[in-house]
C-alpha positions, 0 to 999 in steps of 0.5 A: 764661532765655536762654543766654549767648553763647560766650566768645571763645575755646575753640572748636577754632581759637582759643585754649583757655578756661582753665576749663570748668565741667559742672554748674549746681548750688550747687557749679558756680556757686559755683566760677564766683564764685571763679574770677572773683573771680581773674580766670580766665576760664570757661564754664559748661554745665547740661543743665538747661534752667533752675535747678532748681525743687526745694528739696532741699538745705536747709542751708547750714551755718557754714563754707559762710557763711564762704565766701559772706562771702568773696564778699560773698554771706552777708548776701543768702543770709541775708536771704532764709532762714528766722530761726535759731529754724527751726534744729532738728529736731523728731521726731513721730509726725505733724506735727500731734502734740506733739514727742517730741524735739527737736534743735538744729542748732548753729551755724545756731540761734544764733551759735557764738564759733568764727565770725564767721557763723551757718548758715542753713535755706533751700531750694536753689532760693532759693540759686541764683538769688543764685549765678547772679547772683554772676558775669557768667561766660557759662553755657548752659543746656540744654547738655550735655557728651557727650564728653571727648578727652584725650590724654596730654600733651595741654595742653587737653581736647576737650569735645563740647557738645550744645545740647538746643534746637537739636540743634547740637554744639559742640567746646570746647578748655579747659585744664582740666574742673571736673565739678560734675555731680551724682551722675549725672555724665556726666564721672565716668562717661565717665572710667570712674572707679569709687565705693566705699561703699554707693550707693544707698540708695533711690529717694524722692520729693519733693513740693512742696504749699501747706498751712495748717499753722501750727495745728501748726508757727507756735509750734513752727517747726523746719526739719525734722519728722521723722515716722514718715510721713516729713520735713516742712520749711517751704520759704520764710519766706513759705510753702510745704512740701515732704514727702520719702519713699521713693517709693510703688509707681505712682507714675507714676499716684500721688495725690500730695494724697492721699497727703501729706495721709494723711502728714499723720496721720489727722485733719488734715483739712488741703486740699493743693495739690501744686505739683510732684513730684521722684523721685531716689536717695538715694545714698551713695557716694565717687568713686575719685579726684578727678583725671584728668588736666586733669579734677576732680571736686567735689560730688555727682559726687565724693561723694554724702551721704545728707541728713542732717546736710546734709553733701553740698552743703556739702562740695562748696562746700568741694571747689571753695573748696580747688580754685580757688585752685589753679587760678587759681595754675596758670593765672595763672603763680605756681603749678606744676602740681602743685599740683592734686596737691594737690586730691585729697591733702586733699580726698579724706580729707575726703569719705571721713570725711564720708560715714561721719558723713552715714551715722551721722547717718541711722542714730542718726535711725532710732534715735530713730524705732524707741525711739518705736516700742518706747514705743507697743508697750510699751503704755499711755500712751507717754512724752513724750520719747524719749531721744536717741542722741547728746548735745546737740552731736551736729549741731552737727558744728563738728569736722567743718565748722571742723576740716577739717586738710588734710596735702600739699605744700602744708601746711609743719610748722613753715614748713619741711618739707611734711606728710604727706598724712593729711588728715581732721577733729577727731575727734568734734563739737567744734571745738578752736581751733588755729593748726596748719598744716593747720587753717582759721585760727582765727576771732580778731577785728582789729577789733569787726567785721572778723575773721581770716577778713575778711584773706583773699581773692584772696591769701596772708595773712601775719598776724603781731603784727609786720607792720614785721619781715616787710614786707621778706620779703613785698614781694620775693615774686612771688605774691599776698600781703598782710601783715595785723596780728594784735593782740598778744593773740591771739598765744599763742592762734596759738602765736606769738612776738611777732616770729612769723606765720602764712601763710595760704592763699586757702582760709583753711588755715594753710600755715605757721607761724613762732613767731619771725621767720625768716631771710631768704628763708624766706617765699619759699622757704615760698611755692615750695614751697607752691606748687610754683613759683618765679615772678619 
């Protein structure tokens, strides 16, 4: 893929880009889509010299297809995954044995009442390419960031760019840096910004093959196999696998075919034809803040999940859909500069509360694994099932993924005072419905097609049973704001009052809550203080 050309702007003698993007990935790409849909202006570099070829992430779960419905992304994203019946994981002795557990993935496996979208198996590098094509944004490949200047009080960064083909270096001014380069990030490292948390986990290894397996998995399709000889997944609906393991020692002189069909199991007698190989570190780690400055992190450079559950790419498209809006409002005017504040405030606690779940995802997944081991030692004829360590809705995490309750200035209790900064999730895996300030806007339908979730976009949404009593309020106010009827049945439902409404945010998240209609001007002034401006 060519590069894109510079856009104007942002070199050192002209003026700063608004927003310079590190990073290529899911997450880079899709802060690129948002920030163009807000009409704020971006570069994008990759070191890459193209996008990855490598499956890895496989999960796109319910609330990331909540966002690429806001980009008009999710029917594509859909089209091109496996169907939900490949929503499960299956656990094995090897891929060609019976089952001896299984696992729904809820949410991805059948629709949830508590979304207007279903989750989806699909492989990273099929995702990407429908990212890419998102935005017309310039992006360059095989271009990487070597250094950052920042100086205090200084109103833009100096970020020095190497082009790997050519060996030129380029200077670019941009407001701001969104690093969104990986687990390895070069921002996060020339900050000098440490992580807590275990790191990494192990080297392991991913090889990519072409397979006859449908003998074993064409009537029993999972988008995971779960063996004592490592997972197995199906990478396309058209064909194609991929087996991930710790990597073995001499790799660099490995028989990959040889290897994979001895994971296969002892009579499988199954040709393989090795397409390409992966190393890479399964890490667990949070970065120790999300700021500096004009510079944020987000992804896999703030957090690093281990891959169970498929926790990591998912909660970095969180990241950049809570981050975007805020700098769009900061760049656009209607917004203060501490708003940004507020990025770290809500998003830190989530990554900190989502690597303990990824953690104890892999930790009960092992336990299942060692209860099959226990069986055969036991001796004689080993049980069918395994009993699982967790109950039925243990992945279907909807708590985690739907329950997301932000706490900071940008949440108000009760449309007057801002909340304490306590971000987190529901506790446990199930998601309550609640209309509180802080939680993403229940999913509620307007129409037999058009949910809660289709009012939001490049705005605030004020939904209210009563739209003619607030439309005074909202068209004096000088930010982004449409006012949207909610049908008098799901008013209870939202804790209003037949004259109340709620504000909702561009991110989907409540930012106030009135029960009854309030005085004049406290919309406005909700919206100042949410915002940390009073524009107009």
């Amino acid at each position: 893929m060519t590069d894109m050309p510079m856009p104007d702007g942002g070199s050192d003698d002209d003026d700063p880009l608004p927003v310079l993007i590190v990073g290529g990935g899911p997450v880079g790409l899709t802060a690129r889509a948002l920030l163009e849909r807000w009409g704020v202006r971006t570069l994008l570099v990759e070191k890459r010299a193209e996008l990855s070829p490598f499956p890895r992430s496989r999960l796109v779960n319910v609330r990331s297809m909540e966002i690429f419905r806001g980009l008009g992304l999710a029917d594509g994203i859909a089209d091109a995954a496996f169907a939900p019946r490949y929503g499960c994981i299956r656990f094995r002795d090897t891929l060609h044995d019976r089952d001896f557990a299984t696992a729904a993935m809820i949410g991805v496996n059948a629709p949830v009442p508590e979304s207007p979208v279903i989750g989806v198996v699909t492989s990273q590098d099929r995702l990407e390419p429908t990212l890419l094509g998102a935005a017309r944004a310039p992006m360059r490949f095989g271009t990487e960031l070597v250094a950052l200047d920042q100086g205090r009080g200084a109103e833009f960064v100096v970020a020095s760019l190497v082009d790997h083909r050519t060996g030129a270096e380029t200077r670019v001014r941009a407001r701001y840096v969104l690093a969104t380069d990986g687990a390895n990030s070069t921002v996060r490292r020339l900050l000098g910004i440490g992580t807590t948390g275990t790191g990494a986990l192990g080297d392991f290894t991913t090889v990519v093959f072409d397979a006859d397996l449908d003998r074993w998995c064409a009537d029993r399709p999972a988008g995971l196999y779960f063996t004592t000889h490592g997972l197995f997944a199906p990478v396309y609906p058209e064909g194609g696998w991929a087996w991930f393991a710790p990597t073995p020692e001499g790799a660099a002189s490995a028989d990959w075919p040889a290897l994979v069909s001895r994971a296969l199991g002892s009579g499988a007698d199954v040709p393989v034809d090795v397409v390409r190989v992966q190393h890479w570190v399964m890490n667990a780690f949070v970065a120790e803040r999300l700021r500096h400055g004009r510079i944020l992190l987000a992804g896999d450079a703030a957090h690093a999940m281990p891959i169970t559950g498929g926790l990591g790419m998912n909660t970095g498209l969180s990241d950049v859909h809570n981050l975007c809006w805020k700098l769009a409002g900061v760049l656009n005017g209607w917004a203060g500069p501490d708003l940004l504040e507020t990025y770290e405030a809500e998003r830190h606690p989530v990554a900190e509360r989502t690597l303990r779940q990824a953690v104890a995802n892999a930790q009960l997944m092992l336990r299942v694994q060692n209860r099959r081991r226990e069986q055969l030692r036991a001796g004689g004829e080993a049980p069918e099932q395994v009993e699982l360590p967790w109950t039925d809705r243990f992945f279907a995490q909807l708590g985690l993924l739907l329950g997301v309750t932000y706490r900071s200035t940008a949440v108000l209790a009760d449309g007057v005072a801002p909340q304490p900064s306590d971000s987190g999730t529901d506790s446990g895996t199930d998601y309550v419905l609640t209309a509180e300030p802080g939680h993403r806007v229940p999913h509620l339908w307007l129409t037999d097609r058009r949910s809660t979730l289709d009012a939001l976009g490049e705005w605030f949404t004020l939904l209210t049973p009563d739209p003619a009593r607030w439309e005074g309020q909202a068209a004096a106010a000088p930010w982004p704001l449409r006012v949207e009827p909610l049908p008098g049945e799901h008013a209870d439902v939202c804790g209003l009052g037949p004259h109340g409404a709620l504000l909702v945010r561009p991110d989907g998240h409540i930012a106030a809550r009135w029960r009854d209609h309030p005085a004049d001007g406290t919309l406005h002034q909700a919206l100042a203080t949410v915002t940390g401006s009073t524009p107009g």
